[in-house]
C-alpha positions, 0 to 999 in steps of 0.5 A: 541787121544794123544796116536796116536800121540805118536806113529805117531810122538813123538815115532819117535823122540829121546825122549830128542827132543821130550821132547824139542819139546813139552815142547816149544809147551806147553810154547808156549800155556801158553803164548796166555791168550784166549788160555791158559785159555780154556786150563786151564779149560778143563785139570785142573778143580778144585775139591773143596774136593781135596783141600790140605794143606801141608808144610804150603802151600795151594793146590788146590789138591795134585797132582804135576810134579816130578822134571826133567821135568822143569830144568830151571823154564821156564815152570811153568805156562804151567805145572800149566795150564795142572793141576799140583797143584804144580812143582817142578823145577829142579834139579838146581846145583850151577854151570850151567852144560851140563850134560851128553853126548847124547844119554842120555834119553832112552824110554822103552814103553813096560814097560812104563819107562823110563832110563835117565843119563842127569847129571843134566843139567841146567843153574845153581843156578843163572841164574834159581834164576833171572828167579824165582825173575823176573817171573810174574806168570799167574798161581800160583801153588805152586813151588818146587826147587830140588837142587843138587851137581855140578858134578866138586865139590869133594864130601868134597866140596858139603856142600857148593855147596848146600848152595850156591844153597839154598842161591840163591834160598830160596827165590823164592821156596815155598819149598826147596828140597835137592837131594842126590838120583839121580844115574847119578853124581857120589858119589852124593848117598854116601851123603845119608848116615846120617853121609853125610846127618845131615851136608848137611841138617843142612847147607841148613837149615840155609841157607835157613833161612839166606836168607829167614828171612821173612817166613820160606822155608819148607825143604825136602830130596829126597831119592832113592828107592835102600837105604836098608830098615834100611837105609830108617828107618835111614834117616826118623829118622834123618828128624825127629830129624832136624825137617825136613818138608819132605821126598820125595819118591823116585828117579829113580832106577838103579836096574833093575833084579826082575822088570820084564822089558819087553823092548829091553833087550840092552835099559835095560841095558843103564845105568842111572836111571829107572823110570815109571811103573816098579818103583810103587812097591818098591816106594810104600813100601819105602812110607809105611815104612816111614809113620810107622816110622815118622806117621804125624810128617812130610809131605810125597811125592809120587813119583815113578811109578804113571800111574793114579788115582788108583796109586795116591790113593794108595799112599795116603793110605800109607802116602802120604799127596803130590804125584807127577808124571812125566814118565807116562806124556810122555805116558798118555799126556795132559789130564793126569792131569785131569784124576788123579783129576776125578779119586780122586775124584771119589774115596774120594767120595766112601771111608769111608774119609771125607776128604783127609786129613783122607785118609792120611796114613789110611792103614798103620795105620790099620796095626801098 
């Protein structure tokens, strides 16, 4: 049903006010208790094997919203009650920022992708602190903040921008993730190199550890999926030596030759990252790589091009203890969540894993 409504309303609409229009809806849903709890009960049920640990953190299954969906942590509950285990909000700078100029949020639906230059919009590091420290939630899935550079700080300056970030934000995160991999700021990218990256990384953790002395804040890197592959060995090398507690993997990409785009080649070629479908291969491979270089030593997200259970396991055979999602939302709708939970579960039950856990990597493990 939800496909018809794609195409009959949600496909008519520029895509950044359709996101708009059924983000309120879905607020808006979360904040009725009769309402939200049905809601809750037929898109989220729990699935007692799928019951993860990760970073420290109890889940009641591995699957999460990717950030860029919820900016401005206002949405958390209505994203738990569609059954995302955990969310991961943001990416917030300390400097509340417009963004990029509009039209900046393209759909490719033949390709089931989508482009964005939105430039990090968000209401900056304080204002989304004070609504974290005020929240009281309904649900409580675990909660992820992404941080990045505001777009007027030079690059010299961008160690402190984090900090101040992190500063405010340790607190309230069940973990911290430090962005160096979205295309749309300019130079941010160039902080992905290790020389760039083991200062930047350092400080956040210190900070982190400043303002959050009474528990300690897990600490990950989101990196792109267009680092060459002695770049990914490098940076997974560095998280070990800091005692990183994660990688996620990966960021939107701006290649676009060699995927196969089906879509209107003048949408192709709006520049901004590319996410959904034609993401899942490259993004698979980064996560492979990775898990044979750091193993268990560190926890891996998914992220990249997973439409459906059968993706979401297959991340979880490479390595990934987390996987996360977001462009196939806006085509598969409300009950894509349940469906990847029912589709996992399905598939644990007729692997050779006992548990999750064991199916963590098991692959790539039979190849090394």
């Amino acid at each position: 049903m939800y496909k018809y409504f794609f195409r009959l309303v949600f496909k008519r609409l520029d895509p950044e006010q359709a996101h708009h229009l059924a983000f309120r809806w879905i607020r808006l849903a979360a904040r009725v208790p009769v309402l939200r709890t049905f809601l809750a009960a037929a898109l989220a049920p729990r699935y007692k094997e799928l019951r993860t640990e990760a970073l420290g953190l109890r889940m009641h299954g591995p699957f999460g919203l990717a950030a860029g969906f919820d900016k401005n942590a206002v949405g958390i509950d209505g994203m738990a009650m569609l059954g995302f285990d955990h969310v991961e909000i943001g990416t917030v700078t300390g400097e509340p920022q417009p963004g990029n100029p509009k039209q900046r949020l393209f759909r490719l639906v033949k390709d089931r992708a989508l482009i964005n230059r939105m430039g990090f919009n968000n209401d900056g590091s304080l204002r989304v602190a004070a609504r974290l420290a005020s929240r009281t939630p309904v649900f409580k899935p675990v909660v992820g903040v992404n941080i990045g550079k505001t777009k007027v700080v030079p690059e010299e300056e961008a160690v402190a921008d984090y900090v101040k970030s992190a500063e405010r934000l340790a607190p309230y995160a069940d973990y911290l993730v430090v962005n160096v991999s979205s295309p749309n700021t300019p130079g941010l990218r160039n902080l992905q190199a290790t020389e760039a990256l083991r200062p930047l990384l350092s400080a956040v953790r210190e900070a982190a550890d400043r303002t959050a002395s009474a528990r300690r804040v897990p600490l990950l890197v989101k990196i792109a999926p267009d680092l060459a592959d002695e770049d990914v060995d490098a940076v997974a090398d560095l998280a070990v030596e800091l005692g990183l507690d994660g990688i996620i993997a990966t960021n939107t990409t701006i290649a676009r030759e060699g995927l196969g785009l089906k879509s209107d080649p003048t949408l192709v070629k709006e520049t901004g990252g590319l996410s959904g479908a034609p993401l899942k291969n490259r993004s698979l491979e980064v996560l492979r790589r990775l898990y044979a270089r750091v193993g268990d030593r560190i926890t891996l997200v998914g992220v990249g091009g997973i439409e459906n259970a059968e993706d979401a396991w297959q991340r979880i055979l490479a390595g990934a203890t987390l996987v996360q999602g977001y462009s196939a939302f806006i085509y598969e709708g409300p009950f894509w969540g349940r469906a990847i939970h029912k589709g996992l579960a399905a598939r644990l039950a007729t692997s050779p894993y006992a548990t999750l856990a064991d199916a963590v990597g098991a692959d790539v493990r039979k190849t090394v």
